[in-house]
C-alpha positions as CSV (number, residue, x, y, z in Angstrom):
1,X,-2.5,22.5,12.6
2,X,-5.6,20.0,11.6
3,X,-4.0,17.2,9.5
4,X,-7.7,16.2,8.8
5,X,-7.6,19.4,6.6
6,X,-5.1,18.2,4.2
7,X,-5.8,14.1,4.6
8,X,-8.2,14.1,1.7
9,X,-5.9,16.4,-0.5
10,X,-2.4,14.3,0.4
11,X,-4.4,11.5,-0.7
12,X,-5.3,12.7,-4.3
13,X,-1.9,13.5,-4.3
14,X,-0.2,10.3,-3.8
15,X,-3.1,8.4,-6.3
16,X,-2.2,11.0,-8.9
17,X,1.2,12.6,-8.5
18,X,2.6,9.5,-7.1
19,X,0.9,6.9,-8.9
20,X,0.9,4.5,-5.7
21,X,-1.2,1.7,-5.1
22,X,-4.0,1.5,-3.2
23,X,-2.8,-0.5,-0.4
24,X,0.5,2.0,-0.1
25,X,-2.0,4.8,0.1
26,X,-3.7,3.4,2.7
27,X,-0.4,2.7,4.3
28,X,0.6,6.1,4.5
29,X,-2.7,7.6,5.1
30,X,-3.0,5.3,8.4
31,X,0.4,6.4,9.0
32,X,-1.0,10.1,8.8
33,X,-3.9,9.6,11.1
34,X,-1.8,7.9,14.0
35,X,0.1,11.3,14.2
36,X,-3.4,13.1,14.3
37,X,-4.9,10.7,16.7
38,X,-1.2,11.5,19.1
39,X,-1.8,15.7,18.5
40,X,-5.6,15.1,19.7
41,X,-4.7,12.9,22.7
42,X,-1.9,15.2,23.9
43,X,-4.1,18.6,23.1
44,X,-1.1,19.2,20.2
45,X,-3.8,20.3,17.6
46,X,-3.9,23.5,17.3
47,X,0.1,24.2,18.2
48,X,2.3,25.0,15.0
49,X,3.8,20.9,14.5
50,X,7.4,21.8,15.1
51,X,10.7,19.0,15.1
52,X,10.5,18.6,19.2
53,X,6.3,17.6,18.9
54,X,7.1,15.5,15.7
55,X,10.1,14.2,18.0
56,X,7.8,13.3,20.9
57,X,5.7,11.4,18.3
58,X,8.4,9.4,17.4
59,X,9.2,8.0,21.1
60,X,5.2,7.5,21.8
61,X,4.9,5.3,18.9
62,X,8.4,3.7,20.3
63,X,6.7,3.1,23.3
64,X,3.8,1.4,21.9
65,X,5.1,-1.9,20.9
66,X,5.9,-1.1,17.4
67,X,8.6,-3.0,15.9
68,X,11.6,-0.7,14.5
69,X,10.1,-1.4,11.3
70,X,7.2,-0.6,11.3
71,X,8.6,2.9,13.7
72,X,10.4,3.4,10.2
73,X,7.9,2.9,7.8
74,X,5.5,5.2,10.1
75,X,8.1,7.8,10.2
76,X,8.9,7.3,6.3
77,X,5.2,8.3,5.8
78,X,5.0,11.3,8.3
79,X,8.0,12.7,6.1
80,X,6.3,12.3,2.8
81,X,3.3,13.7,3.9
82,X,5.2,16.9,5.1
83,X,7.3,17.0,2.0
84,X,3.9,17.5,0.5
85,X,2.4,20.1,2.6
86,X,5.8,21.9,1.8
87,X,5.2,21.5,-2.0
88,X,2.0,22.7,-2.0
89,X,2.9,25.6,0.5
90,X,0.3,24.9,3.0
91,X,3.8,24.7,5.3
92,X,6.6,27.1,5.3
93,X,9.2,24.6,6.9
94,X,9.7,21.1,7.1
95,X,9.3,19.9,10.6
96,X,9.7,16.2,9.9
97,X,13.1,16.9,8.0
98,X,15.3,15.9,10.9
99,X,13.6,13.3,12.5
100,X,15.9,10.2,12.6
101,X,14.7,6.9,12.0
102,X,15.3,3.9,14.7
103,X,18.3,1.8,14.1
104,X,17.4,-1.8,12.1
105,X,19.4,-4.8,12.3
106,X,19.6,-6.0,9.0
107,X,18.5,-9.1,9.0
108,X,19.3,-12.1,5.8
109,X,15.6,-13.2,4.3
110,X,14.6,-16.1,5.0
111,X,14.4,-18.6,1.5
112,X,13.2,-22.6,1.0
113,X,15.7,-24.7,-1.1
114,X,14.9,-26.8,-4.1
115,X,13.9,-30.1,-2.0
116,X,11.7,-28.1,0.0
117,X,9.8,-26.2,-2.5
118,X,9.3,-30.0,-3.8
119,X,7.8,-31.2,-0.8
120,X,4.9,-28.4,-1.1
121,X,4.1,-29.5,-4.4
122,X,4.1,-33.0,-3.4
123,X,1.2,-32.7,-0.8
124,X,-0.8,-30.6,-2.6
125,X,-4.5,-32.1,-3.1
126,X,-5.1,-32.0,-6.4
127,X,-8.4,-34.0,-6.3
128,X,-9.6,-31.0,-4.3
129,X,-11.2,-27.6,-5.9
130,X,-9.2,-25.3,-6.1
131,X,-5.9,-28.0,-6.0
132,X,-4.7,-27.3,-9.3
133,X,-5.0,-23.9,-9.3
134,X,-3.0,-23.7,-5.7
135,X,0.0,-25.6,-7.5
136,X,-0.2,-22.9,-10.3
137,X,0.0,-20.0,-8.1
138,X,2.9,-21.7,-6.1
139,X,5.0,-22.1,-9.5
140,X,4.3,-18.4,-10.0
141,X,5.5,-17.3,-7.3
142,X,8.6,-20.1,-7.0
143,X,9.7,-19.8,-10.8
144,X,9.0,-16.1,-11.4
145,X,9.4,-14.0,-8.3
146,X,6.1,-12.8,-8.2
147,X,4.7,-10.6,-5.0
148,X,1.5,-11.9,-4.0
149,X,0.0,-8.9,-5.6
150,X,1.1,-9.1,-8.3
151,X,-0.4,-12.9,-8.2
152,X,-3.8,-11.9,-7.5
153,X,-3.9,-9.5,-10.5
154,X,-3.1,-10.8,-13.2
155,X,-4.7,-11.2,-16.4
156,X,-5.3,-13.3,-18.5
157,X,-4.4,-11.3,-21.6
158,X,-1.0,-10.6,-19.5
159,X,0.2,-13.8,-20.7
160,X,2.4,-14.4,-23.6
161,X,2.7,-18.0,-24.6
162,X,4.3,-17.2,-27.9
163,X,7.4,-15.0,-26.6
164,X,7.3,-17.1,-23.1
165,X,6.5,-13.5,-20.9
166,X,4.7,-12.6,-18.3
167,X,3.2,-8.8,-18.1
168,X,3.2,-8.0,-14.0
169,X,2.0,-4.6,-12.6
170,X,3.9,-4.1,-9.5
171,X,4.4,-1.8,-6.6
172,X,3.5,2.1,-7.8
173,X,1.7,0.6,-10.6
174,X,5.4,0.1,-12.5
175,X,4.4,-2.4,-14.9
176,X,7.4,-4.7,-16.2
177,X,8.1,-7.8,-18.2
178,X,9.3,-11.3,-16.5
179,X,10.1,-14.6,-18.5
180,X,7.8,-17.4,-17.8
181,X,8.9,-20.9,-18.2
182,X,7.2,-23.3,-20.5
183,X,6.3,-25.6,-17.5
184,X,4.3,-23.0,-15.7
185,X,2.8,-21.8,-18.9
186,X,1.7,-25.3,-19.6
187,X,0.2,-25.3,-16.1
188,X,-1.7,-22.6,-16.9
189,X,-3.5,-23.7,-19.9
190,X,-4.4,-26.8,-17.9
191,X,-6.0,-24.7,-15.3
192,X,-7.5,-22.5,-17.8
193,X,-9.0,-25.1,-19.7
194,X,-10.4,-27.9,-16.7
195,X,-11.3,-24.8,-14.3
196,X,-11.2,-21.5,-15.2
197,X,-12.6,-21.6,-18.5
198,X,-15.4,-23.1,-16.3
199,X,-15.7,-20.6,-14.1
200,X,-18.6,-17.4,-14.2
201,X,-16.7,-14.7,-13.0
202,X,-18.0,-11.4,-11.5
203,X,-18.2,-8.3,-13.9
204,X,-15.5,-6.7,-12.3
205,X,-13.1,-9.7,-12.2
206,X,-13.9,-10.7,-15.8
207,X,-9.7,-10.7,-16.9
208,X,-8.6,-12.0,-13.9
209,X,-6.6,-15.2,-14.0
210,X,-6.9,-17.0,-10.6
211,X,-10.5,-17.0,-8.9
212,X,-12.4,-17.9,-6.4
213,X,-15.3,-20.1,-5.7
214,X,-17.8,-17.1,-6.2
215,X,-15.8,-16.0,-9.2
216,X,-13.9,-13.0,-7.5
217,X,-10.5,-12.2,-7.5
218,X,-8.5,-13.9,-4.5
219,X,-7.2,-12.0,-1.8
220,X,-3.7,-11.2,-0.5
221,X,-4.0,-13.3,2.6
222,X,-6.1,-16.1,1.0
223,X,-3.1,-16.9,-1.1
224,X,-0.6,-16.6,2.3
225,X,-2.9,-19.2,3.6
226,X,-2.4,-21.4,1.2
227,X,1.3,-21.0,1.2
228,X,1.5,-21.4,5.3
229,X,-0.9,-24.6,5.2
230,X,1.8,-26.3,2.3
231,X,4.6,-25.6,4.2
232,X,3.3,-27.2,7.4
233,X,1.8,-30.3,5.8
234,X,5.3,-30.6,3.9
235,X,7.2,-30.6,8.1
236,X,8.9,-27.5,7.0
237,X,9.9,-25.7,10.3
238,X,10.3,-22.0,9.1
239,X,7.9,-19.4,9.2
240,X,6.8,-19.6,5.6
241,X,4.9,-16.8,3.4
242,X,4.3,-16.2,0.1
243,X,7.2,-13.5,0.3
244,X,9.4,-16.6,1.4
245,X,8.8,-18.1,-2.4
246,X,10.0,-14.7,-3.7
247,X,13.5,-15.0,-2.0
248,X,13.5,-18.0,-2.7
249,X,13.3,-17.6,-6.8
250,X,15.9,-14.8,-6.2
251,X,18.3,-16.8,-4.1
252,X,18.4,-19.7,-6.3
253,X,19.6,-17.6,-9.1
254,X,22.3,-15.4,-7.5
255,X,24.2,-18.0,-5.5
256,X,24.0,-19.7,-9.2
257,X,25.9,-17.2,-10.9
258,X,22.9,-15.5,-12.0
259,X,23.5,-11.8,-13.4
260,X,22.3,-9.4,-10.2
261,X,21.1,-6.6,-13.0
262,X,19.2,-9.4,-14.5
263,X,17.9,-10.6,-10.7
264,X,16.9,-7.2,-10.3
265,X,15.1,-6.5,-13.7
266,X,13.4,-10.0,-13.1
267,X,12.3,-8.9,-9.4
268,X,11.7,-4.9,-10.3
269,X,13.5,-3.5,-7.3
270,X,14.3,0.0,-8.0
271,X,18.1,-0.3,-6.4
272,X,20.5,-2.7,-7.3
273,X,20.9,-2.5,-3.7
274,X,18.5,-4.4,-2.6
275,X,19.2,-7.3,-4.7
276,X,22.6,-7.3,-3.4
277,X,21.1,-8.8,0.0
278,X,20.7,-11.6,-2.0
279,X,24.6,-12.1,-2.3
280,X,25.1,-12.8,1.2
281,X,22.7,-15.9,1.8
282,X,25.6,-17.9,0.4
283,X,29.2,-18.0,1.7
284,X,30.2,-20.5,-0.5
285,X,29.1,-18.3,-3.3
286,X,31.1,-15.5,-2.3
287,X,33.7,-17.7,-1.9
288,X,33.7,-19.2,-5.3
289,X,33.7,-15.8,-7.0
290,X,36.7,-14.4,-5.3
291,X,38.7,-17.8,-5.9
292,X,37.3,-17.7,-10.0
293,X,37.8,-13.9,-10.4
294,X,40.6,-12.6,-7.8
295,X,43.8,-12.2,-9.6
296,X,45.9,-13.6,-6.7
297,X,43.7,-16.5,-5.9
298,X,44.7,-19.9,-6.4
299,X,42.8,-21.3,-8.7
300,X,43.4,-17.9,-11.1
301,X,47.1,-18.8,-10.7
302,X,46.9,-22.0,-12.3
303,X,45.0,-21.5,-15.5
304,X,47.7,-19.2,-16.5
C-alpha cells in the first residue's frame, strides 16, 4: 500500500469531517508518516498492511525511545487514519483494529497551591514590556482554566464585561463559554488601555488580544516560557507549565466542593471522566465527603 496516496486526502478529511485543529492534524499526520517512513525502511510498501506488519510497527516505535504515551497517541492516530481508509473503501479490512495500546501508569497531575501561584505574581516585572500583560495571561490561565491555546487566541470581541464571560474556542474547534472574574476582567481593560490599545498589530492578528512586540499573535511555547521563568524566580521546585495552571484552577475547585459537571463544563472535557482525576489529588477531600454524606458515618449520626 502507498500511504503517501491517501496522506493528502486523510487530511482534508480530518480539517472537514473532523473539524480538528491544525496542530491535532499535524499530530496525526506525523503520526501517519512515521508508519510510512517504517514500511519504506523495512521494504513493507508495496505488501497488503496486515495486523502482524502494523504489529511490528508497534514494537519498532517501542524500541525507539518513545514514552508509552506518546506509543499510544501514535497508535491512536494509525487507527483513525485506518478507520478512514475503511470509510472511504480504499480498504476492505481494518488492519489496525486489534492492535493493543502499551499499558500507562496513571499518573495524579501535578497542580501549584494558592501561596504558590502568589509568589509568581509577586516577582513579576511589571516595569518591564510586556510585564503587565504576562500577569494577565497568568490570571487567565490560573482563574479560568484556560489551555495555552486557547490563551493565544483570543479575541478581543470574545470578552463579555457586561455578563462577566469569556467565549474560548478549544480543542476540535468546540467553542464554549467560561465565567471570568471581575479581577481579571479589570486586568484586562488595564492592559488594553496602557498597551494594547497601543499596539499596531499585523493584518492577520488584528482581533487578537495578547501580542507581541511586532504585533503578532504569541506562540504556544512563548507563553510556556514565561510560565517556566515565574516559577523558577518564585523557588518553586516542580516542573512547571502553563498546563500546570490549568490543574491547578481545576484542583482548587473540586477539593472545594466544587460541582464536577460544573468543573467539567468550565474545563470542556468531553468525559466527566477525566475530571474525575481531579478527585483524587486530595484525600482529605475524599474523606470529608464520605464522613458529610455516608449514612453510617459519624458525623451523619449525630445531626440526626
Amino acid at each position: 500500500m502507498n500511504i503517501s496516496l491517501f496522506i493528502g486526502e486523510y487530511k482534508r478529511y480530518l480539517q472537514l469531517e473532523k473539524n480538528l485543529s491544525l496542530n491535532s492534524i499535524e499530530a496525526y499526520i506525523r503520526d501517519v508518516k512515521k508508519l510510512e517512513a517504517f514500511l519504506l525502511n523495512y521494504n513493507f510498501n508495496k505488501a497488503n498492511l496486515s495486523a502482524e506488519i502494523l504489529n511490528e510497527f508497534v514494537k519498532w516505535i517501542a524500541k525507539e525511545d518513545i514514552s508509552p504515551a506518546s506509543q499510544a497517541r501514535i497508535i491512536s492516530g494509525i487507527k483513525s487514519f485506518f478507520n478512514y481508509l475503511l470509510i472511504e473503501k480504499k480498504i476492505e479490512e481494518n488492519p489496525a483494529e486489534n492492535i493493543d495500546f502499551p499499558k500507562l501508569e496513571k499518573k495524579l497531575p501535578s497542580y501549584l497551591n494558592y501561596n504558590e501561584i502568589e509568589k509568581m505574581f509577586s516577582i513579576i516585572d511589571l516595569s518591564k514590556t510586556g510585564g503587565f500583560r504576562n500577569k494577565v495571561i497568568l490570571e487567565l490561565l490560573f482563574a479560568c482554566g484556560l489551555r495555552v491555546s486557547e490563551v493565544i487566541n483570543i479575541k478581543k470581541n470574545d470578552i463579555s464585561y457586561e455578563e462577566e464571560w469569556l467565549k474560548v474556542i478549544g480543542k476540535g474547534n468546540k467553542q464554549r463559554l467560561v465565567p471570568i472574574s471581575k479581577n481579571a476582567l479589570n486586568l484586562i481593560k488595564i492592559y488594553n488601555d496602557t498597551e494594547r490599545n497601543h499596539q499596531k498589530p499585523i493584518s492577520k492578528d488584528k482581533d487578537i488580544l495578547f501580542l507581541n512586540r511586532r504585533g503578532g499573535k504569541l506562540s504556544r511555547i512563548y507563553i510556556f516560557n514565561i510560565i517556566k521563568e515565574l516559577a523558577e524566580k518564585a523557588g518553586i521546585n516542580k516542573n512547571v507549565s502553563p498546563h500546570t495552571l490549568r490543574h491547578s484552577f481545576a484542583t482548587s475547585l473540586v477539593t472545594n466542593g466544587a460541582d464536577l459537571r460544573a468543573v467539567q463544563s468550565m474545563l470542556g472535557h468531553e468525559s466527566i471522566t477525566t475530571t474525575e482525576i481531579y478527585t483524587h489529588l486530595d484525600r482529605k477531600f475524599l474523606k470529608n465527603t464520605v464522613d458529610e454524606f455516608h449514612p453510617r458515618s459519624e458525623k451523619r449520626k449525630s445531626k440526626k
